[in-house]
C-alpha positions in Angstrom: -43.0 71.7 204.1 -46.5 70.3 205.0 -47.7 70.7 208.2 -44.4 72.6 209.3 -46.9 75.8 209.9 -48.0 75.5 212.9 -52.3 76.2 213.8 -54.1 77.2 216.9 -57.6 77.3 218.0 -58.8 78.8 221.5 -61.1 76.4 222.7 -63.8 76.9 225.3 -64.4 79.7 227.7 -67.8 77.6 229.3 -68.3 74.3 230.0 -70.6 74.1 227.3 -69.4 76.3 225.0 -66.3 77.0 222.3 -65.2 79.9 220.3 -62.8 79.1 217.3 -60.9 82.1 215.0 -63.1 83.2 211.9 -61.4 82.5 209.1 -61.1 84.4 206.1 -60.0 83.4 202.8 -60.6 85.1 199.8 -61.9 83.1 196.7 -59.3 85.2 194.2 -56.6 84.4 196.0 -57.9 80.4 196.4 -58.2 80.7 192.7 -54.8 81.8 191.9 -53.6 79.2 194.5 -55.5 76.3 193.1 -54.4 77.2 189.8 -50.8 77.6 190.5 -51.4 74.0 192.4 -52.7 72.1 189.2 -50.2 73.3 187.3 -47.7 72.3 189.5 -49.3 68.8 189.8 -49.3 68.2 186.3 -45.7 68.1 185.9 -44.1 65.2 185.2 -40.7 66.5 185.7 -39.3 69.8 187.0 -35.9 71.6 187.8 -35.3 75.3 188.8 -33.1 78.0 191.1 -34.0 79.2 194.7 -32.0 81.4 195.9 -32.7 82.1 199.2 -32.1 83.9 202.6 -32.7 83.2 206.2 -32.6 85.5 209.2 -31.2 84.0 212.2 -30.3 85.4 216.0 -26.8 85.5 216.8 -25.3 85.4 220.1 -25.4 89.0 220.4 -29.2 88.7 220.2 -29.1 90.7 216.4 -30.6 89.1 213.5 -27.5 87.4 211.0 -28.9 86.7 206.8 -27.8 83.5 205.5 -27.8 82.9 201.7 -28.3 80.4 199.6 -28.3 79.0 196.2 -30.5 75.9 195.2 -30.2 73.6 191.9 -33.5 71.2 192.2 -34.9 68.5 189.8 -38.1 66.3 190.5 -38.9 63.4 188.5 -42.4 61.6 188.3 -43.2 60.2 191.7 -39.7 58.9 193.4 -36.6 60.9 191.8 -35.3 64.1 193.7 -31.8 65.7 193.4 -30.8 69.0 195.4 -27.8 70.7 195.3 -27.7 73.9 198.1 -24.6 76.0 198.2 -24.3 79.1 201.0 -22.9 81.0 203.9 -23.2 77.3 205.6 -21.2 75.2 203.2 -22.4 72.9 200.1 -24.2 69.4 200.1 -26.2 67.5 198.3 -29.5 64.8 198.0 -30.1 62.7 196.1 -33.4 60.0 196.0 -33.7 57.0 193.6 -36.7 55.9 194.7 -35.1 53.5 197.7 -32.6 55.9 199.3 -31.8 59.0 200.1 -27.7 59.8 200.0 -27.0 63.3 202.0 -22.9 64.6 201.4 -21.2 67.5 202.4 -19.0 68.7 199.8 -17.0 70.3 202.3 -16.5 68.1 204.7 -16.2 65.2 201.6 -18.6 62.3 204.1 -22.0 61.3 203.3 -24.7 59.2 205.0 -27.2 56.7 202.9 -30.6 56.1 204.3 -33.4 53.7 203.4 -36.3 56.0 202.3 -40.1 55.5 201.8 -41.5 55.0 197.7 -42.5 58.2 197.2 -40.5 62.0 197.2 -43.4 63.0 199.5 -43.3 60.9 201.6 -39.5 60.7 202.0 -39.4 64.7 202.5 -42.1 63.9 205.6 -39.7 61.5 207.0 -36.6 62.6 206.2 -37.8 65.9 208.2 -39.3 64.3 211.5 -36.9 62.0 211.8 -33.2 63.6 211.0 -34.4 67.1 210.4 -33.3 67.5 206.6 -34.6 70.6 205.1 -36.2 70.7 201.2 -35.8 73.6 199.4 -39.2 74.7 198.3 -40.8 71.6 199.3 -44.7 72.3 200.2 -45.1 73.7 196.9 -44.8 70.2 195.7 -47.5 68.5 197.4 -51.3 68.3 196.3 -53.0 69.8 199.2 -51.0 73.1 199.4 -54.1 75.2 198.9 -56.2 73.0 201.3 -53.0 73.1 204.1 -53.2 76.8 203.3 -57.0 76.9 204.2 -55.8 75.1 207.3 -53.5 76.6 208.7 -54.4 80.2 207.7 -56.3 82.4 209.5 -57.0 85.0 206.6 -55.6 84.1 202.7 -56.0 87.7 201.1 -55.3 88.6 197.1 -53.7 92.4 197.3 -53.2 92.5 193.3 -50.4 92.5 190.7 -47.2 93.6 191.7 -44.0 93.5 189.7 -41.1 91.3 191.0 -38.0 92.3 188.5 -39.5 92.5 185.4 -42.3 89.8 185.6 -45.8 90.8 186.7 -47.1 88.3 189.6 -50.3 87.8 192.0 -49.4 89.0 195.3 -51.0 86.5 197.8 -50.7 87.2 201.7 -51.7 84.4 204.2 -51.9 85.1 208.1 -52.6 84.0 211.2 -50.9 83.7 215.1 -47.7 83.4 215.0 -46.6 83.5 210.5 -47.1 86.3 207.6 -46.6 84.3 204.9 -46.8 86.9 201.4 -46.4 84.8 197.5 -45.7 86.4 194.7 -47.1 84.0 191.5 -46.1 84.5 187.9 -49.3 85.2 186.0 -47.8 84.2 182.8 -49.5 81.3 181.0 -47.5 79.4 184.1 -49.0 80.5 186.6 -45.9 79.5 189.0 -44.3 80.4 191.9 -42.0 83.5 191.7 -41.2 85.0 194.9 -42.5 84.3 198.9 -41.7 85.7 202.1 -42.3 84.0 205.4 -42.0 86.0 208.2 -41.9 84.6 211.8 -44.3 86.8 214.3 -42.9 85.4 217.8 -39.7 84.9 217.2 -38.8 89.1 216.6 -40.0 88.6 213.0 -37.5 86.5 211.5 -37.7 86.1 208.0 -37.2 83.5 205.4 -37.4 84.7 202.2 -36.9 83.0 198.4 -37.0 83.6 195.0 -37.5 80.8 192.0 -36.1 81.3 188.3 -35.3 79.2 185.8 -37.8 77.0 185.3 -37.7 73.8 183.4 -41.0 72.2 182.7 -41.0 68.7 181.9 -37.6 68.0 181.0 -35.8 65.2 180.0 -33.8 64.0 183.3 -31.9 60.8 183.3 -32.3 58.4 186.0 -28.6 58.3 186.8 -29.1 62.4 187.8 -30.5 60.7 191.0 -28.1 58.2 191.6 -25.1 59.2 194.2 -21.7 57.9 193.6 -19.3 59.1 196.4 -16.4 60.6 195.3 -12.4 59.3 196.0 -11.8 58.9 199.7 -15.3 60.3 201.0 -16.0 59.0 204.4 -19.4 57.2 205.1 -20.9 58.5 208.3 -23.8 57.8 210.4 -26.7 59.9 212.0 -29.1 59.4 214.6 -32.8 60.4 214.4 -34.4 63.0 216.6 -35.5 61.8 219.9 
């Protein structure tokens, strides 16, 4: 999510002077990200798939893949629902607008916390302050290209390339410590199809995710968002990060 890439500048060798990382960003690929950026930003609802993989070290010091399988739905400014099933378990969020009600399906508890007006601004909190995770997240939020520009070193456009059967932009943004490649549908939606992030200093971990099904601008009802516990589900409580 925004401003979970992290961005460094070597500052000055003198006394009196400073030298900072050229950047280089190229305009087709700011194109294809702006586009892709006011499409996404016109939606007034959206649900899709992510299905997903994350490399992790084990205690052995190899690299373990965890999969995943997301079901996400936005509506207008304050309605989010996320349902993530995988090698960790199955939970759920959900966000009215007020709260935000976390439960694990396997452990049959859930937590309920008072959450800020907007989805934004809930997935900034809810991730400083208890850690949740989003799926697909910084897609969602207005400045992507800019807080690409940012935190990029070099944005580069290296063509079409096929994903499956769908022809997509292949976008590759770099810098110290993050290889960051998307793969954008260049259908007459120009969205999101495939990206890899790939973690430098840390032996090149890789997260990696791929969106399908789209739904643009569907009907969702507000009670999607709503969380009722289920029969005999325990309510539990969290503490934020320190």
């Amino acid at each position: 999510m925004k401003n979970y890439f992290l961005l460094f500048c070597f500052l000055f060798f003198t006394i009196f002077t400073f030298s900072q990382v050229t950047k280089d960003h190229d305009s087709t690929a700011i194109f294809i990200l702006d586009k892709m950026a006011d499409v996404i930003g016109d939606l007034e609802s959206v649900s899709f798939d992510l299905n997903s993989s994350t490399d992790k070290m084990s205690s052995n010091n190899e690299i373990e893949k965890h999969y995943s399988k997301s079901t996400v739905s936005f509506s207008g400014p304050n309605k989010l629902m996320a349902k993530i099933d995988g090698s960790k378990g199955s939970k759920g969020l959900w966000y009215d607008g007020e709260y935000l009600s976390y439960y694990n399906f396997d452990e049959n508890n859930y937590v309920i916390l008072e959450a800020p007006e907007t989805t934004l601004e809930m997935i900034d909190e809810m991730h400083i302050n208890y850690d949740f995770q989003f799926p697909a997240a910084d897609f969602f939020y207005p400045n992507f290209t800019d807080d690409m520009m940012e935190q990029f070193d070099t944005i580069k456009f290296l063509g079409k390339k096929m994903i499956g059967d769908e022809a997509c932009y292949h976008i590759m943004a770099t810098n110290s410590d993050l290889n960051v490649q998307l793969w954008i549908s260049n259908k007459t939606y120009v969205l999101p199809k495939h990206f890899v992030m790939i973690y430098k200093k840390k032996s090149n971990l890789q997260y990696e995710a791929t969106f399908s099904n789209w739904s643009l601008n569907p009907n969702i009802p507000d009670s999607v968002f709503d969380f009722l516990p289920p029969p005999n589900a325990s309510l539990i409580s969290i503490l934020k990060k320190s």
